[in-house]
Residue, then its C-alpha position, 0 to 999 in steps of 0.5 A: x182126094x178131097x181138099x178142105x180150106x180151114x180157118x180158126x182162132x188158134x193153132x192148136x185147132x188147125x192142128x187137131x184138124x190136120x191130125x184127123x184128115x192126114x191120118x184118120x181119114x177124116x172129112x170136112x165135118x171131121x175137121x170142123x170138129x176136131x178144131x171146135x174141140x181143141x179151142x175148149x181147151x186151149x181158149x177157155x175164156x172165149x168156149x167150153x163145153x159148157x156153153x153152146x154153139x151155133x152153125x151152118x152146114x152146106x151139103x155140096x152135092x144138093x146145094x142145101x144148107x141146114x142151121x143147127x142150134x144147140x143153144x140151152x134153157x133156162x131151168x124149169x124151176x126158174x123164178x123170174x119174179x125173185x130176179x127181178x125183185x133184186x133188180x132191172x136187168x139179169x146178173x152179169x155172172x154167177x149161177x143163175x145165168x148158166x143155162x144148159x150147155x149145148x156145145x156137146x149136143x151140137x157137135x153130135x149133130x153135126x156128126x150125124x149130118x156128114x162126120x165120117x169118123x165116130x166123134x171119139x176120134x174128132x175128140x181125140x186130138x183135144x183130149x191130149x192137148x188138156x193132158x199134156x197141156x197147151x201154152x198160154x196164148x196172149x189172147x187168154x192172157x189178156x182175158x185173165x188180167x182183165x177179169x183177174x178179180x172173177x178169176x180169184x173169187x172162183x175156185x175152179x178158175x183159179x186153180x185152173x188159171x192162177x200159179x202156184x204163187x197165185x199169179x196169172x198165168x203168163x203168156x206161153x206158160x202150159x195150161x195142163x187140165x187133167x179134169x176136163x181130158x177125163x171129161x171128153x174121154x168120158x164124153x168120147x165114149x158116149x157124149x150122151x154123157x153129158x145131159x144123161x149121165x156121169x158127167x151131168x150128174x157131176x155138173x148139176x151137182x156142182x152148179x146146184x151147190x152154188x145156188x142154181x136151179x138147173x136139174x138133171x131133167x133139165x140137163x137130160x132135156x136138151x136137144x140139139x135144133x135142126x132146122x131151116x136157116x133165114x136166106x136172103x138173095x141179092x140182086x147179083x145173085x148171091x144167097x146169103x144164109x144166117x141163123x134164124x132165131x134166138x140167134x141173132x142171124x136176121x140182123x146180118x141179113x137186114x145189114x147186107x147190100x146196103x152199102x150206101x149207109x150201112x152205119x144207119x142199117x146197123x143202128x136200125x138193126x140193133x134197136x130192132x134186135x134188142x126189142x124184138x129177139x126172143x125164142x119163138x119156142x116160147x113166143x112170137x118172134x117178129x121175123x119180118x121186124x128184125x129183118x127191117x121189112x117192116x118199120x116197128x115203133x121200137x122206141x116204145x117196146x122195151x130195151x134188152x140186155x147189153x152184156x158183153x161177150x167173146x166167141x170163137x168162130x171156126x169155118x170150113x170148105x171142101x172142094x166139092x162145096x160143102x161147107x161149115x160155120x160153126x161157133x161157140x162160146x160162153x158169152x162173157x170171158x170166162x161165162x158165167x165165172x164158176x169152172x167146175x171142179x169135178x169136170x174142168x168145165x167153164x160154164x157159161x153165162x148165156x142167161x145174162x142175155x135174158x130180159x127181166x121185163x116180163x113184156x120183152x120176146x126175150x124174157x126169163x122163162x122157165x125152159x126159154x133160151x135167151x137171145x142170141x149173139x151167135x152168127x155164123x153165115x154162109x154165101x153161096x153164088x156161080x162158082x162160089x161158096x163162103x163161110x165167116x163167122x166172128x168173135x164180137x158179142x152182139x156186134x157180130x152182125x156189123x163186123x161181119x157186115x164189113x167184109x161179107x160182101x168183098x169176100x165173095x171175090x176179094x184176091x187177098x182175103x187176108x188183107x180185107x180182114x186186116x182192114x181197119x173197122x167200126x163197131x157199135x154199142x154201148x155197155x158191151x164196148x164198156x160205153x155208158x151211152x151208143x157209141x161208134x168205135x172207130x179202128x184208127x185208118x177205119x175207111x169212110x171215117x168223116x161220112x161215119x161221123x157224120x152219120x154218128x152224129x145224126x143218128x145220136x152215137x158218140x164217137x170214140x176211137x181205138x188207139x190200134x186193131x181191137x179186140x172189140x171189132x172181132x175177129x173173123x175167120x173164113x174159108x171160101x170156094x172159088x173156081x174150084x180153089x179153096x183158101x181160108x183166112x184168119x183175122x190178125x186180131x186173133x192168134x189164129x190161123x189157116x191150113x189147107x188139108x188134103x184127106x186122104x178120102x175118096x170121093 
């Protein structure tokens, strides 16, 4: 019987994922899946149906890894001029920020890549949990207060989030969302669903009430991507495999094994990005630019968009290899602030990300997907398999960058994951100017500072762990042993399932 090690941000999908293996005969994707859809209802602040998602696959028995990325467009009939005449950069939320949702699309492809139970029954467990309902968690608490105001100003947000009285919801109050269990059931039926049918056309209806310009051929025109991921191996003989544009994946590869000053890489990494991602099914994409093999005069290319964002990250790994690292989101907590009546869905606000200059790799395009944050990332090495992902809006790569490379062998993944760590940005870490975020007890903090300084970041620092330095999940193979670790930033947790599959 095969055993899978599972890592996610909240109990409820390590339960959804227990619920398909120990019964359903469910397998590695099975579970991933099951997991990917209980964290749509009960974290609705950080993924929905209604935002995208972003993976990778490791097949066991060849070796090989595929990148799937569902990451949707933006209307054809967008007008980038009319934009740009209201401002300089993308609105933060509201309808035109919303472009087509990929969340549902990727996971049917990653169904059709390894599942071996049909979607419905992966869907299954979620569909109870919004029926019966799933209590608070802190981090969704925390979410409501800080964009209480957004929350009020929308109908479907507040009466999915507000009380009676028209107060937050508290910690451990039940989150019950009759309209979004009739959606996945719908959506367990035929998930096609979503871009071609009922619900798309309940959903364009909803969106194009509010002033968006997204059309059911826009909705039914979205396709899951299936395609060679970025890979990279380092001189001990690790591969490191990341997501290839829009997401952001190249970064991570540019950060890895370089340990000496990994500070002064990142800051490269992300000027690089802002500059250079874009969707290369729209454009050129300078791959070699952002991967840092070549130096770029990137002071004169324009800046992009720092919005900030929030994610879930689910990871998973067999005992015969094959592996998973899938995240979701609708970028800012709660997207784009408009949660659907007639559907229960959040939509997200991925179109923030693009860019007004018509001159930028990431501009608003009709049908462009905006540049990415998501970054899930695999390593395969002699005896080894590691798959981590992370919340953290554009700062993935970094966070991530922190505890990749110690995964490989760390004994107490758990610990490495506690471990104090550093960010950088600015208008996603709520700075007006580059900043270096520190977690008090952060290691190398004076060389850190130091190096801040030099490169012209501010220094602040946290009074405890923070939301801001993400929060990672992982799920590893080593020796033979599975074992999975989530991050205590998070309320999330780990199980080891055993399937009742044969091999």
């Amino acid at each position: 019987m095969a055993t899978i090690a599972i890592a996610a941000p909240h109990p409820a999908a390590i339960e959804a994922a227990r619920q398909v293996t120990a019964a359903g005969g469910g397998g590695l994707i099975d579970a991933a899946l099951a997991a990917a859809a209980a964290l749509t209802v009960a974290y609705p602040h950080q993924c929905s149906i209604g935002g995208d998602l972003v993976a990778l696959i490791r097949d066991g028995a060849h070796g090989t890894v595929r990148a799937v990325l569902s990451a949707g467009a933006a209307a054809a009939a967008t007008d980038p001029a009319s934009l740009r005449a209201a401002g300089e950069r993308m609105p933060a939320g509201g309808p035109h920020t919303v472009t087509v949702p990929g969340v549902v699309a990727g996971w049917a492809e990653l169904a059709r890549l390894g599942a071996r139970l049909p979607l419905a029954r992966s869907l299954a467990p979620a569909i109870a949990l919004a029926a019966d309902g799933v209590p608070v968690s802190e981090g969704l608490a925390r979410a409501i207060h800080n964009r209480l105001d957004v929350v009020r100003a929308d109908p479907g947000l507040s009466a999915l989030l507000l009380d009676k009285a028209g107060e937050p919801l508290a910690v451990g109050a039940t989150l019950v969302q009759p309209a979004l269990a009739a959606t996945l059931e719908e959506l367990s039926e035929d998930w096609r669903h979503f871009y071609t049918g009922p619900t798309a056309r309940r959903l364009v209806a909803g969106l194009r009430e509010r002033g968006s310009l997204l059309d059911a051929a826009d909705f039914a025109g979205h396709r899951a991507e299936n395609t060679d991921p970025l890979s990279t191996t380092t001189g001990n003989g690790v591969t490191w495999w990341a997501a290839p544009p829009p997401s952001q994946g190249a970064s991570l590869l540019a950060v890895l094994g370089r340990d000496s000053d990994r500070l002064t890489a990142a800051r490269q990494a992300e000027l690089g990005r802002d500059a250079l991602l874009g969707d290369p099914r729209s454009g050129v994409v300078d791959l070699d630019g952002l991967l840092l093999r070549a130096e770029r005069d990137i002071a004169a290319l324009p800046s992009g968009p720092r919005p900030a964002g929030d994610t879930v990250a689910i990871t998973a790994v067999d005992d015969e290899g094959n592996a998973v690292a899938l995240i979701q989101s609708v970028f800012q907590s709660f997207g784009s602030g408009i949660a659907e009546p007639a559907t229960g869905v959040v939509l997200h606000n991925r179109g923030s990300a693009f860019s007004l200059d018509p001159a930028h790799p990431g501009a608003l395009r009709p049908g462009a997907r905006p540049p990415h944050t998501l970054c899930p990332a695999l390593a395969t090495a002699p005896g080894r398999v590691v798959s981590l992902g992370c919340q953290g809006g554009r700062a993935q790569a970094w966070i991530l960058s922190q505890v990749a490379e110690e995964l490989l062998d760390a004994p107490d993944p758990k610990a490495l994951l506690a471990r104090p760590r550093w960010v950088i940005g600015s208008r996603d870490l709520n700075r007006p100017h580059p900043t270096l975020l520190l977690e008090p007890g952060t290691p190398d903090t004076d060389h850190l500072t130091t190096v801040a300084n030099r490169l012209g970041l501010e220094v602040a620092r946290t009074a405890g762990p923070h939301d801001e330095a993400g929060h990672v999940q992982t799920a590893r193979l080593r020796a033979g042993r599975t074992d999975a670790a989530s991050d205590p930033r998070a309320d999330g947790t780990t199980a080891i399932l055993v399937g009742p599959v044969r091999r």
